[in-house]
C-alpha positions in Angstrom: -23.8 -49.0 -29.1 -25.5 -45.7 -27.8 -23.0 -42.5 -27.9 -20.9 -41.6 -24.9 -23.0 -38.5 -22.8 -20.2 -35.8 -23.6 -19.2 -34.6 -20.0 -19.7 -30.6 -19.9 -17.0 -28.7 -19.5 -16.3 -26.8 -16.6 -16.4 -22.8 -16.8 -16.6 -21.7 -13.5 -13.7 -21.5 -10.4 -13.7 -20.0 -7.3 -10.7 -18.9 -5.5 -12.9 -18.2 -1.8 -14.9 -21.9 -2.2 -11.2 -23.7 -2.8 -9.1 -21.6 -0.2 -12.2 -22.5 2.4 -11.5 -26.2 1.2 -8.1 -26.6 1.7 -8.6 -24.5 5.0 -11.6 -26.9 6.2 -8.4 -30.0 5.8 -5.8 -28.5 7.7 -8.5 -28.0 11.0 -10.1 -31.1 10.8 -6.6 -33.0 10.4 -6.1 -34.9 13.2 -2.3 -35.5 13.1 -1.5 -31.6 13.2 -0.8 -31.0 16.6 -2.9 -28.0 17.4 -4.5 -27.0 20.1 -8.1 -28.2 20.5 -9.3 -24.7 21.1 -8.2 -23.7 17.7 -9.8 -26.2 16.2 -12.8 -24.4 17.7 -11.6 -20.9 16.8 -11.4 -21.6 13.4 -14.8 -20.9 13.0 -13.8 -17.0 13.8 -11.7 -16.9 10.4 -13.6 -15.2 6.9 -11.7 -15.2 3.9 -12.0 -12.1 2.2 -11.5 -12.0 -2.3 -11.3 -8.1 -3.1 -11.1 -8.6 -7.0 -8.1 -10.4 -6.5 -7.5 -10.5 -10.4 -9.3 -9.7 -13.4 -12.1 -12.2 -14.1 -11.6 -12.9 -10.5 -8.7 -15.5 -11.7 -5.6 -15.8 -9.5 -2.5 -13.7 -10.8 0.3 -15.9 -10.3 1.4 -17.5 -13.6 1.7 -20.6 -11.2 -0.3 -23.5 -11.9 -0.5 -25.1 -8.2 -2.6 -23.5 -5.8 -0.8 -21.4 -3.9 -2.5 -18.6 -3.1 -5.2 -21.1 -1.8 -2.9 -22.6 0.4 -1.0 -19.8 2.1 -4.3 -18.1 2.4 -5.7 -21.4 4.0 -2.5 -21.5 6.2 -2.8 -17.9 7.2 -6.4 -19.2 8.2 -4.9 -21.4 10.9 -2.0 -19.2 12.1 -4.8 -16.5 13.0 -6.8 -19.3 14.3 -4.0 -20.6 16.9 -3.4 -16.6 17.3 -6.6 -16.3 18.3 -6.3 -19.4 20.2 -3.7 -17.5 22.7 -5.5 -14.1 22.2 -8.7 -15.7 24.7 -5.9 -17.4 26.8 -4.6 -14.6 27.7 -6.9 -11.4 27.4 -10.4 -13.6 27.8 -13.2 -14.2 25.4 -13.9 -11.5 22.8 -17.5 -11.9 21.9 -16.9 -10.5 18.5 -13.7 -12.2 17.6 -12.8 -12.3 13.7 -10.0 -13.4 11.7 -9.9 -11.7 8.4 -7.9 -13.3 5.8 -7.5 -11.2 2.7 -6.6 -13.5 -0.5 -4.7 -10.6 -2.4 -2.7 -10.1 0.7 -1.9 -13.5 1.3 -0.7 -14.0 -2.2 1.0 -11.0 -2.1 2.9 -12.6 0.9 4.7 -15.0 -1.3 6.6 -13.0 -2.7 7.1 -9.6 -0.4 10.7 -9.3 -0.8 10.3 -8.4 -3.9 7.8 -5.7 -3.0 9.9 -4.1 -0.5 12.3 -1.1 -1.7 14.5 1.3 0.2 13.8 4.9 -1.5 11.8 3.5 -4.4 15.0 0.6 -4.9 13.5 -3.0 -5.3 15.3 -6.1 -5.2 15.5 -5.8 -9.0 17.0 -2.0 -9.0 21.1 -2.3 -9.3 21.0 1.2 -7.2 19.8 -0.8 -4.3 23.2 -1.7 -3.6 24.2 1.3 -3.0 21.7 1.2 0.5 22.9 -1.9 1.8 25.1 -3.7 3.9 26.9 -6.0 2.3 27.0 -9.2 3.7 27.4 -11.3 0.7 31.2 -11.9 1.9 32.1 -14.5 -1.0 30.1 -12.5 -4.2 28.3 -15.7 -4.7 24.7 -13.4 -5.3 26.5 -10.5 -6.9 29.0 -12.1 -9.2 27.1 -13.0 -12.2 28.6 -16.1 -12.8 28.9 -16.9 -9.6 25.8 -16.8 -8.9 24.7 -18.8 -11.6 26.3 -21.8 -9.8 22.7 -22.2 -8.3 20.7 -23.2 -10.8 19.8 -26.4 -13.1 21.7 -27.8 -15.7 21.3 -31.0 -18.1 23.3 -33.9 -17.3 25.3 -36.3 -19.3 22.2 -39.3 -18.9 19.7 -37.2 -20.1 18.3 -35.9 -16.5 18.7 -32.3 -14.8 20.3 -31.7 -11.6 20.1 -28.6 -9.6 23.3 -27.3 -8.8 23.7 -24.9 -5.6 27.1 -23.4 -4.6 25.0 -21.7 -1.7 26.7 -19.1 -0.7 30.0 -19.6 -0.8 29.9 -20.6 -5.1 33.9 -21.4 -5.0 33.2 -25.7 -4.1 31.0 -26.2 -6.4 32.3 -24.5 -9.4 35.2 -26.4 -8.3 33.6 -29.5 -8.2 33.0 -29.9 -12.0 36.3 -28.6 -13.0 35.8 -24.7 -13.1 37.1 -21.9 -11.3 35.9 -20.0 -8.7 36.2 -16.9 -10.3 36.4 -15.7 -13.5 36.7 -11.8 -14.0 34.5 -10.0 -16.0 32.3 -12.8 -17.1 28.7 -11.6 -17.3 27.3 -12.9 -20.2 24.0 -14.6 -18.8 23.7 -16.8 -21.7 27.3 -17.7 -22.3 27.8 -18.4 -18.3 24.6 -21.0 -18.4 26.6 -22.7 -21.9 30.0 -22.8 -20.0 28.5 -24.2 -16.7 26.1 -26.1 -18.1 29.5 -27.9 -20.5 30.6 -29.2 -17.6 27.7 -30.0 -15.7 27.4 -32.3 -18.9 30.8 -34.6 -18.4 29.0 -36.5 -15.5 25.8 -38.3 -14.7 23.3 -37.0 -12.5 24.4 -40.3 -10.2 28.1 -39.1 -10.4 26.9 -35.4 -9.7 25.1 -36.9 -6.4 27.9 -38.7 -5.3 30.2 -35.8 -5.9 27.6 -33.8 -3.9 27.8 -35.9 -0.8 31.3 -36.1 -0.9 31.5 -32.3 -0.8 28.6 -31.5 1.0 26.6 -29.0 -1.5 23.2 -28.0 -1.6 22.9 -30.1 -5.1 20.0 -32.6 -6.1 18.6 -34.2 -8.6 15.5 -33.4 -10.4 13.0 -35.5 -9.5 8.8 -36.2 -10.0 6.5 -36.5 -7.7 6.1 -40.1 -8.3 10.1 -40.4 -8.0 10.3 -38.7 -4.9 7.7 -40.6 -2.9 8.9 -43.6 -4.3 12.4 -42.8 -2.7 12.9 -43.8 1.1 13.1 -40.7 2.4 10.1 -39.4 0.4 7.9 -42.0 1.9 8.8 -41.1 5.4 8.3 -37.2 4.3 4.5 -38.0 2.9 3.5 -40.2 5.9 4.3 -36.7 8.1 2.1 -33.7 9.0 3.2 -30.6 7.4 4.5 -29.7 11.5 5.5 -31.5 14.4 5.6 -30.0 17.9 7.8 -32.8 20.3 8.4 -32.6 24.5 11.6 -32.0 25.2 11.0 -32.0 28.8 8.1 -32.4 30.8 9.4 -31.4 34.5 8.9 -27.5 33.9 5.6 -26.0 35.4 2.7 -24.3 32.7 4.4 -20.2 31.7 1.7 -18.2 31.4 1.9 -14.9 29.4 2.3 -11.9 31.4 -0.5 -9.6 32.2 -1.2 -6.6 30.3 -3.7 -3.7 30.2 -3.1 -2.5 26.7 -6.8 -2.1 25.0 -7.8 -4.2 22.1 -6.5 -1.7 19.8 -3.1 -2.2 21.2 -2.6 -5.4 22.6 -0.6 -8.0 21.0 -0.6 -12.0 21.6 3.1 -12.2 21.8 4.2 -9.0 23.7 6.4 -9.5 26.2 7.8 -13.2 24.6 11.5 -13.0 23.5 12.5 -14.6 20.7 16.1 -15.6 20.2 16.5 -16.0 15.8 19.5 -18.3 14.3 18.4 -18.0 10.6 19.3 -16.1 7.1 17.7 -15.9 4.1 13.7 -16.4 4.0 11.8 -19.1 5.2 14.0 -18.9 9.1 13.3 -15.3 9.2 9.9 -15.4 8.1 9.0 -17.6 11.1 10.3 -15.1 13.3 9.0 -11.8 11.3 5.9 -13.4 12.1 6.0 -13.4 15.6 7.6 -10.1 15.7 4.1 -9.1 13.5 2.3 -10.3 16.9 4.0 -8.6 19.3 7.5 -10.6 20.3 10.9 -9.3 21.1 12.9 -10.6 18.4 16.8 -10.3 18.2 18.7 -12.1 15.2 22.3 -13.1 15.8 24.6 -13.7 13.3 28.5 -14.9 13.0 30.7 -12.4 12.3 31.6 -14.3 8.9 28.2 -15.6 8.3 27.2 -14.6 4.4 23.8 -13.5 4.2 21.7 -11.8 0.8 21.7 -8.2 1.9 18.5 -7.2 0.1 16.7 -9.8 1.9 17.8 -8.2 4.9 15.2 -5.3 4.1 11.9 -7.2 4.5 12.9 -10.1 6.1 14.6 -8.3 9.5 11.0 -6.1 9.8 10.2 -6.2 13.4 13.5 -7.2 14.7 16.8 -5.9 16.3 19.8 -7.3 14.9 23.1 -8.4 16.6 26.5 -10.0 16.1 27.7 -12.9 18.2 30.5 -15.5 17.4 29.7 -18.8 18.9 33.3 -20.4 18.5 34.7 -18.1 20.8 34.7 -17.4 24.5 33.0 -14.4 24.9 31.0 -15.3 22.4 29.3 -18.1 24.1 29.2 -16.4 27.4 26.6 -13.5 25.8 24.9 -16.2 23.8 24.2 -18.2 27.2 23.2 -15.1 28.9 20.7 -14.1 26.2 19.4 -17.7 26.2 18.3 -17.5 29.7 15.6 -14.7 29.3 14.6 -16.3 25.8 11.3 -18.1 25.5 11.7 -19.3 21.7 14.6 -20.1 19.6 14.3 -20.3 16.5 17.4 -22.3 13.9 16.8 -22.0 10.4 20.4 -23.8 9.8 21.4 -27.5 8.5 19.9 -30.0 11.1 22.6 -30.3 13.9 24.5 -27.4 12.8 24.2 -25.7 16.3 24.2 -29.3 18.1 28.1 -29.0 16.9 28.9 -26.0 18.4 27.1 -27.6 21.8 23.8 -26.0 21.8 21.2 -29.1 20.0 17.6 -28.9 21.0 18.1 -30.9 24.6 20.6 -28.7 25.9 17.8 -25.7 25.9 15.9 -28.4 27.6 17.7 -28.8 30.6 18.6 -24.5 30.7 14.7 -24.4 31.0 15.2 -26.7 33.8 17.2 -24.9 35.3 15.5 -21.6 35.3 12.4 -23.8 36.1 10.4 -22.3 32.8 10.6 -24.3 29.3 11.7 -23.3 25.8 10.0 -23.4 22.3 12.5 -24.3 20.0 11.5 -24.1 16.8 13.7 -25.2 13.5 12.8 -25.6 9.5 15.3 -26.7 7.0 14.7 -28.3 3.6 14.4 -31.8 3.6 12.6 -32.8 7.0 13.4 -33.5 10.3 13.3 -37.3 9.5 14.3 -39.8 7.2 18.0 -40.2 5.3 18.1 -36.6 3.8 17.8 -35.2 6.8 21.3 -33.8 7.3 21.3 -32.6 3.5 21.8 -29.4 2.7 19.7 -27.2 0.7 17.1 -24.2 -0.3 13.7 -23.3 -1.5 14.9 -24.3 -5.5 16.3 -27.9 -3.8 13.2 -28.8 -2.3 11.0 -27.7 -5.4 13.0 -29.9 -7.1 13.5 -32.9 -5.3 9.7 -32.8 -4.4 8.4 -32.8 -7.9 7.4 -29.2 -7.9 9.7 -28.2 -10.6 8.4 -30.8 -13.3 5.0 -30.4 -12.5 5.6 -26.6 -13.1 7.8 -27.3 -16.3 4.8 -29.6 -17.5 2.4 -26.7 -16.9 4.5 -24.2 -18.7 4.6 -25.5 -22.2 2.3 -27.1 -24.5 2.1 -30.7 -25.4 4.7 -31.4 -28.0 7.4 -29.9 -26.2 9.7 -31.9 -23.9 8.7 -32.1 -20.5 11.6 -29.9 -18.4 12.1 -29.0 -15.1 11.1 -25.6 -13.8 11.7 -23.7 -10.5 8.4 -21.9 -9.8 8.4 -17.7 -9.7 9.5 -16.2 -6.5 10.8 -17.9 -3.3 6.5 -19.3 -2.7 8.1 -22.5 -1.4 10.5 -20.1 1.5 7.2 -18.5 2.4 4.7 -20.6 3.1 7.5 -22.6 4.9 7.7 -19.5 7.6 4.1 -19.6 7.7 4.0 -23.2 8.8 7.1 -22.5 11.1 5.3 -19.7 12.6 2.0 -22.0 13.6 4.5 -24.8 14.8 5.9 -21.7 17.5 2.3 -20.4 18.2 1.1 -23.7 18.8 4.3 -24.6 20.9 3.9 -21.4 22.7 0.0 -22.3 23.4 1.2 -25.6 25.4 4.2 -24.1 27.3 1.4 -22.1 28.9 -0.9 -24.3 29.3 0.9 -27.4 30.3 4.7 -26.5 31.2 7.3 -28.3 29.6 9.7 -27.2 26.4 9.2 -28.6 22.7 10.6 -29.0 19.7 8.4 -27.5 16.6 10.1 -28.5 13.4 9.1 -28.5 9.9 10.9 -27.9 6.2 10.3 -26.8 2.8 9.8 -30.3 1.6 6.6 -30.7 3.5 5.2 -27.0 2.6 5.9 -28.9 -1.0 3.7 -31.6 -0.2 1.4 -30.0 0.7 0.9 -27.5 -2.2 1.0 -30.7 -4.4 -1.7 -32.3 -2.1 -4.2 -29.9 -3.0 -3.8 -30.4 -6.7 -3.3 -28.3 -9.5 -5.8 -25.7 -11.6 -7.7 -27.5 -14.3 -6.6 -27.2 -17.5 -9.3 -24.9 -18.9 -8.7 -22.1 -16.3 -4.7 -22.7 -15.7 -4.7 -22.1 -20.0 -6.5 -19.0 -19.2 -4.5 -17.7 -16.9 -1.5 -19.0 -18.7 -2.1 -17.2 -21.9 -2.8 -13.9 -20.2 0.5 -13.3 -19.2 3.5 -12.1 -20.9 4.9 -14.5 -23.5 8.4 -14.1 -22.2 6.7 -16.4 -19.1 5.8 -19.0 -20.9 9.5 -18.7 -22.9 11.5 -19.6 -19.6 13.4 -22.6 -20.0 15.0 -25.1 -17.0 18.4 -23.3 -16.9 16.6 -19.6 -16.2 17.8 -19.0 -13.1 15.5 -17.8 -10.2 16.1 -14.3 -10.7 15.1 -14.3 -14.2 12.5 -16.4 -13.8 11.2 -14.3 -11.0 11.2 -10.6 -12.4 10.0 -12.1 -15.7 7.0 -13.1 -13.7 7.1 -10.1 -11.6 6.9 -7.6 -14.5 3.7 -10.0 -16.2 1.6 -9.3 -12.7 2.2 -5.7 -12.7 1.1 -5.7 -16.5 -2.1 -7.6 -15.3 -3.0 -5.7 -12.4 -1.3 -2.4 -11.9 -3.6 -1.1 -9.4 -2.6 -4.0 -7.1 1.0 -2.6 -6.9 0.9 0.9 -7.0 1.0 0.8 -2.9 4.8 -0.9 -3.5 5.7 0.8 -7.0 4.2 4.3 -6.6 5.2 7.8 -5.1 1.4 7.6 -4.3 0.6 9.6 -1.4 4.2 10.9 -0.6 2.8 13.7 0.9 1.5 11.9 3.6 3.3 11.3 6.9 4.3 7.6 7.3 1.5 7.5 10.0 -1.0 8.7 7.5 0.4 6.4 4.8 -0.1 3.9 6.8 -3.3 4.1 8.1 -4.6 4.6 4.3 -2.9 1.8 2.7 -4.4 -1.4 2.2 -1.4 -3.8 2.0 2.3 -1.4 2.1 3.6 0.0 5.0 6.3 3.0 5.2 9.2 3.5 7.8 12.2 5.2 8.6 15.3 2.9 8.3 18.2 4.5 9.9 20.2 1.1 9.2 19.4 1.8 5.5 19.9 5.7 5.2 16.6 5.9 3.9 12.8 4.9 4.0 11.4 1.6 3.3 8.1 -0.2 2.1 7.6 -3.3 3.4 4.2 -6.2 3.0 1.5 -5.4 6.3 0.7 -8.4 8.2 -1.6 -10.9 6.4 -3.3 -11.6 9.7 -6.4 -9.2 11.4 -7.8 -9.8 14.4 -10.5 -8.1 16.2 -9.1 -9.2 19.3 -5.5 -8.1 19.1 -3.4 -6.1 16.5 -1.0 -7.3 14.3 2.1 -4.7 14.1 5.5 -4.3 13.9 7.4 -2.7 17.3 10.8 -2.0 14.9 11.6 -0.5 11.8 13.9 -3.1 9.8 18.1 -2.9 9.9 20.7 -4.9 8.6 22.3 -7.8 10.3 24.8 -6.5 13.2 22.8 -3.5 13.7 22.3 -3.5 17.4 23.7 -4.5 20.6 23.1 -8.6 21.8 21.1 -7.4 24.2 17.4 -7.6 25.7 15.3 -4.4 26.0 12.9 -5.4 28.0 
């Protein structure tokens, strides 16, 4: 028998051929609703690769392709941008979209770039500059907070605990207290939780889940997930869907303006009406505040929220208070409706349909005032299927969707046990505000062209997808990249929570590539004026932030058009900052 041709090993990968790859799918995928003429503009995008990494390897001890795929998605936000750019200021003969990959993957994790007076995220002196909205300590009790995270069950499997953020019902749920005083220990709170996570099967943890109504799931692999009904629904969707609502109201074209390229934005003049917290709801709208919209966020009085999230994620915006249960409440919701062209719900599907407000009720409003509405809503699990209704976050749907495993798998070497483990940073959160933020572009594209109101939806689960669609690294450069970083990444284990696992990464890409943080890290420049700063600075911007007594640093826009500018009309603010009021 002749010997077996020995296949040669691959040794060269480039981040710029797979980001135009992944890219080049998303346009020419028929079942994404976009607009035809995007299609068309997408020829206008260049990715850009400016040493993203040394070796030009990507930087992210992450072995799925992410900064491909935001990068790619980015792509087709600017292209639909683009898309309404012509529709409403006319052909620019030299139109470009410029996609930076550094910037893009720098997007997936901004919150923890952003800083009030040199405090990060991962600085306890931050708290000192916020508002604290965590009304139930469930993020600043240690052991508390620790009721999100994954645990080992009593058959063998992991399930992903999440008290939310509320904590108390969950610790409750498997016989511990709510609170225990003075308990900080990290390692002795994962043994005590993770004890009684232990007395019951991951079966008996679901059922308890349901019963109770927590953000919990089990673990699951890709192959389990799709498998699952709802997972088969989930895989035979796009990654959005933009639905009529109504059909009777006549084509609302953008208003007029005479703002020169170099100040003109896509969305000026839109108002955009934001029911979310946390990160991949606000992200959506940060987005379209980035091109130009009015954006006010309303909150419940008693509505928890993670303060330092607040800092990056309300950029752009104005901030108010409203309760919807009472009276009054409802009367200023209803009048600040009426002027709104996009609402955007980043709660549990048919959380606001309780309160009297679901999707067809903004319908027949835009009936009334004889122009439609975008609504536009994300959650975690979809839109469709038996999960719908579930609750959950970004570490729910990277485990439920096979993320974590695959991660886990990546993480360790061969003879280890394959575990479960939540990627670094909230990627998953990200790239779904990305995808929401297309879904309300491309919404906002037909409204003006063919009347009517719709329903853009999409969820972290199908942001999941699709990162797994595109496939992981190969082994000889995902080992490289791997072994570069700190050991302590490769020593995280399934029960690190996602802070940990987050500033252990964090701290390994600074390591790597210092250069590519000092703009977020640094007193660089400090004797510039923010205007100067930020004209200078490739990817941090600096503002005043009277609603944090102090200044702030905060990721520029991913997206550059030659067409129209990208920028933000507002310096950021807490929740409740403002007035529930219109300004223009």
């Amino acid at each position: 028998m002749a010997p077996t041709a020995e296949v040669a090993k691959p040794t060269s990968f480039s981040l710029l051929r797979s980001t135009r790859e992944i890219f080049a799918s998303l346009v020419s995928n028929d079942a994404l609703p976009l607009p035809p003429v995007a299609r068309t503009k997408s020829g206008c995008v260049k990715f850009t690769l400016p040493d993203i990494s040394a070796d030009g390897l990507p930087i992210l001890p992450c072995s799925f392709k992410e900064c491909e795929t935001v990068a790619a998605l980015k792509g087709l936000e600017g292209s639909v941008a683009a898309s309404i750019s012509e529709l409403r200021f006319g052909k620019f003969p030299d139109e470009l979209v410029e996609i930076d990959l550094q910037h893009a993957t720098m997007f997936l994790f901004m919150a923890y770039l952003a800083s009030v007076d040199g405090h990060t995220k991962l600085d306890p002196a931050i708290k000192k500059k916020l508002v604290d909205t965590d009304f139930h300590a469930a993020q600043s009790d240690p052991y508390r907070r620790m009721s999100a995270n994954l645990y080992k069950t009593k058959d063998g499997r992991f399930f992903h605990i999440h008290g939310s953020l509320e904590a108390t019902t969950t610790l409750n749920m498997i016989g511990l207290p709510g609170h225990i005083e003075g308990f900080t220990d990290y390692e002795a709170i994962i043994r005590k939780i993770e004890d009684h996570v232990l007395k019951f099967t991951a079966a008996e943890l679901e059922q308890m889940n349901a019963q109770h109504r927590q953000a919990g799931v089990t673990a699951l692999s890709r192959d389990e997930f799709l498998a699952s009904p709802h997972g088969k629904v989930m895989a035979g969707l796009p990654i959005f869907e933009c639905d009529t609502l109504e059909s009777d109201t006549p084509p609302a074209p953008f208003s007029p303006t005479s703002a020169s390229p170099a100040e003109r934005q896509v969305l000026h003049g839109i108002k955009v009406l934001e029911l979310c917290r946390i990160i991949a709801g606000p992200t959506i709208t940060r987005i379209l505040a980035e091109y130009g919209a009015e954006v006010l966020k309303i909150t419940g009085p008693a509505s928890p929220d993670v303060p330092f999230f607040q800092v990056d994620g309300n950029m752009g915006k104005r901030t108010a208070t409203l309760d919807l249960k009472s009276e009054d409440g409802r009367k200023q919701f209803e009048k600040l409706v009426w002027e709104a062209d996009v609402i955007a719900d980043g709660y549990r599907a048919g959380a606001f349909a309780k309160l009297g407000y679901p999707p067809s009720w903004f319908a027949e409003i835009g009936k009334k005032r004889y122009k439609g509405f975008v609504y536009v809503s994300e959650n975690c699990f979809g839109f469709k299927g038996e999960w719908t209704h579930r609750p959950g976050w970004q570490q729910i749907a990277d485990c439920v969707s096979g993320v974590a495993y695959a991660h886990g798998k990546s993480m360790f070497d061969d003879d280890r046990p394959v575990e479960p483990v939540i990627p670094p940073f909230p990627m998953s959160d990200y790239g779904t505000g990305c995808i929401g933020a297309i879904a309300a572009l491309t919404a906002l594209y037909r409204r003006a062209t063919e009347g009517g109101s719709y329903w853009a939806t999409t969820s972290l689960v199908q942001y999941d997808l699709l990162l797994m669609d595109q496939g992981m690294y190969p082994d000889w450069l995902w080992h490289k990249v791997r072994d570069m970083h700190d050991p302590a990444v490769r020593e995280l284990r399934y029960c690190d929570s996602v802070d940990r696992i987050s500033a252990t990464a964090l701290k390994s890409c600074i390591r790597l590539r210092p250069d590519v943080f000092d703009e977020a890290f640094t007193d660089a420049n400090s004797e510039l004026t923010d205007e100067e700063y930020n004209k200078t600075s490739r990817y941090i911007e600096r503002h005043d932030a009277p609603g944090f007594n102090g200044k702030i640093k905060v990721l520029k826009p991913v997206v550059k058009m030659k067409s129209a500018v990208s920028k933000f009309r507002n310096t950021s603010r807490p929740n409740g900052y403002d007035q529930p009021v219109w300004l223009e």
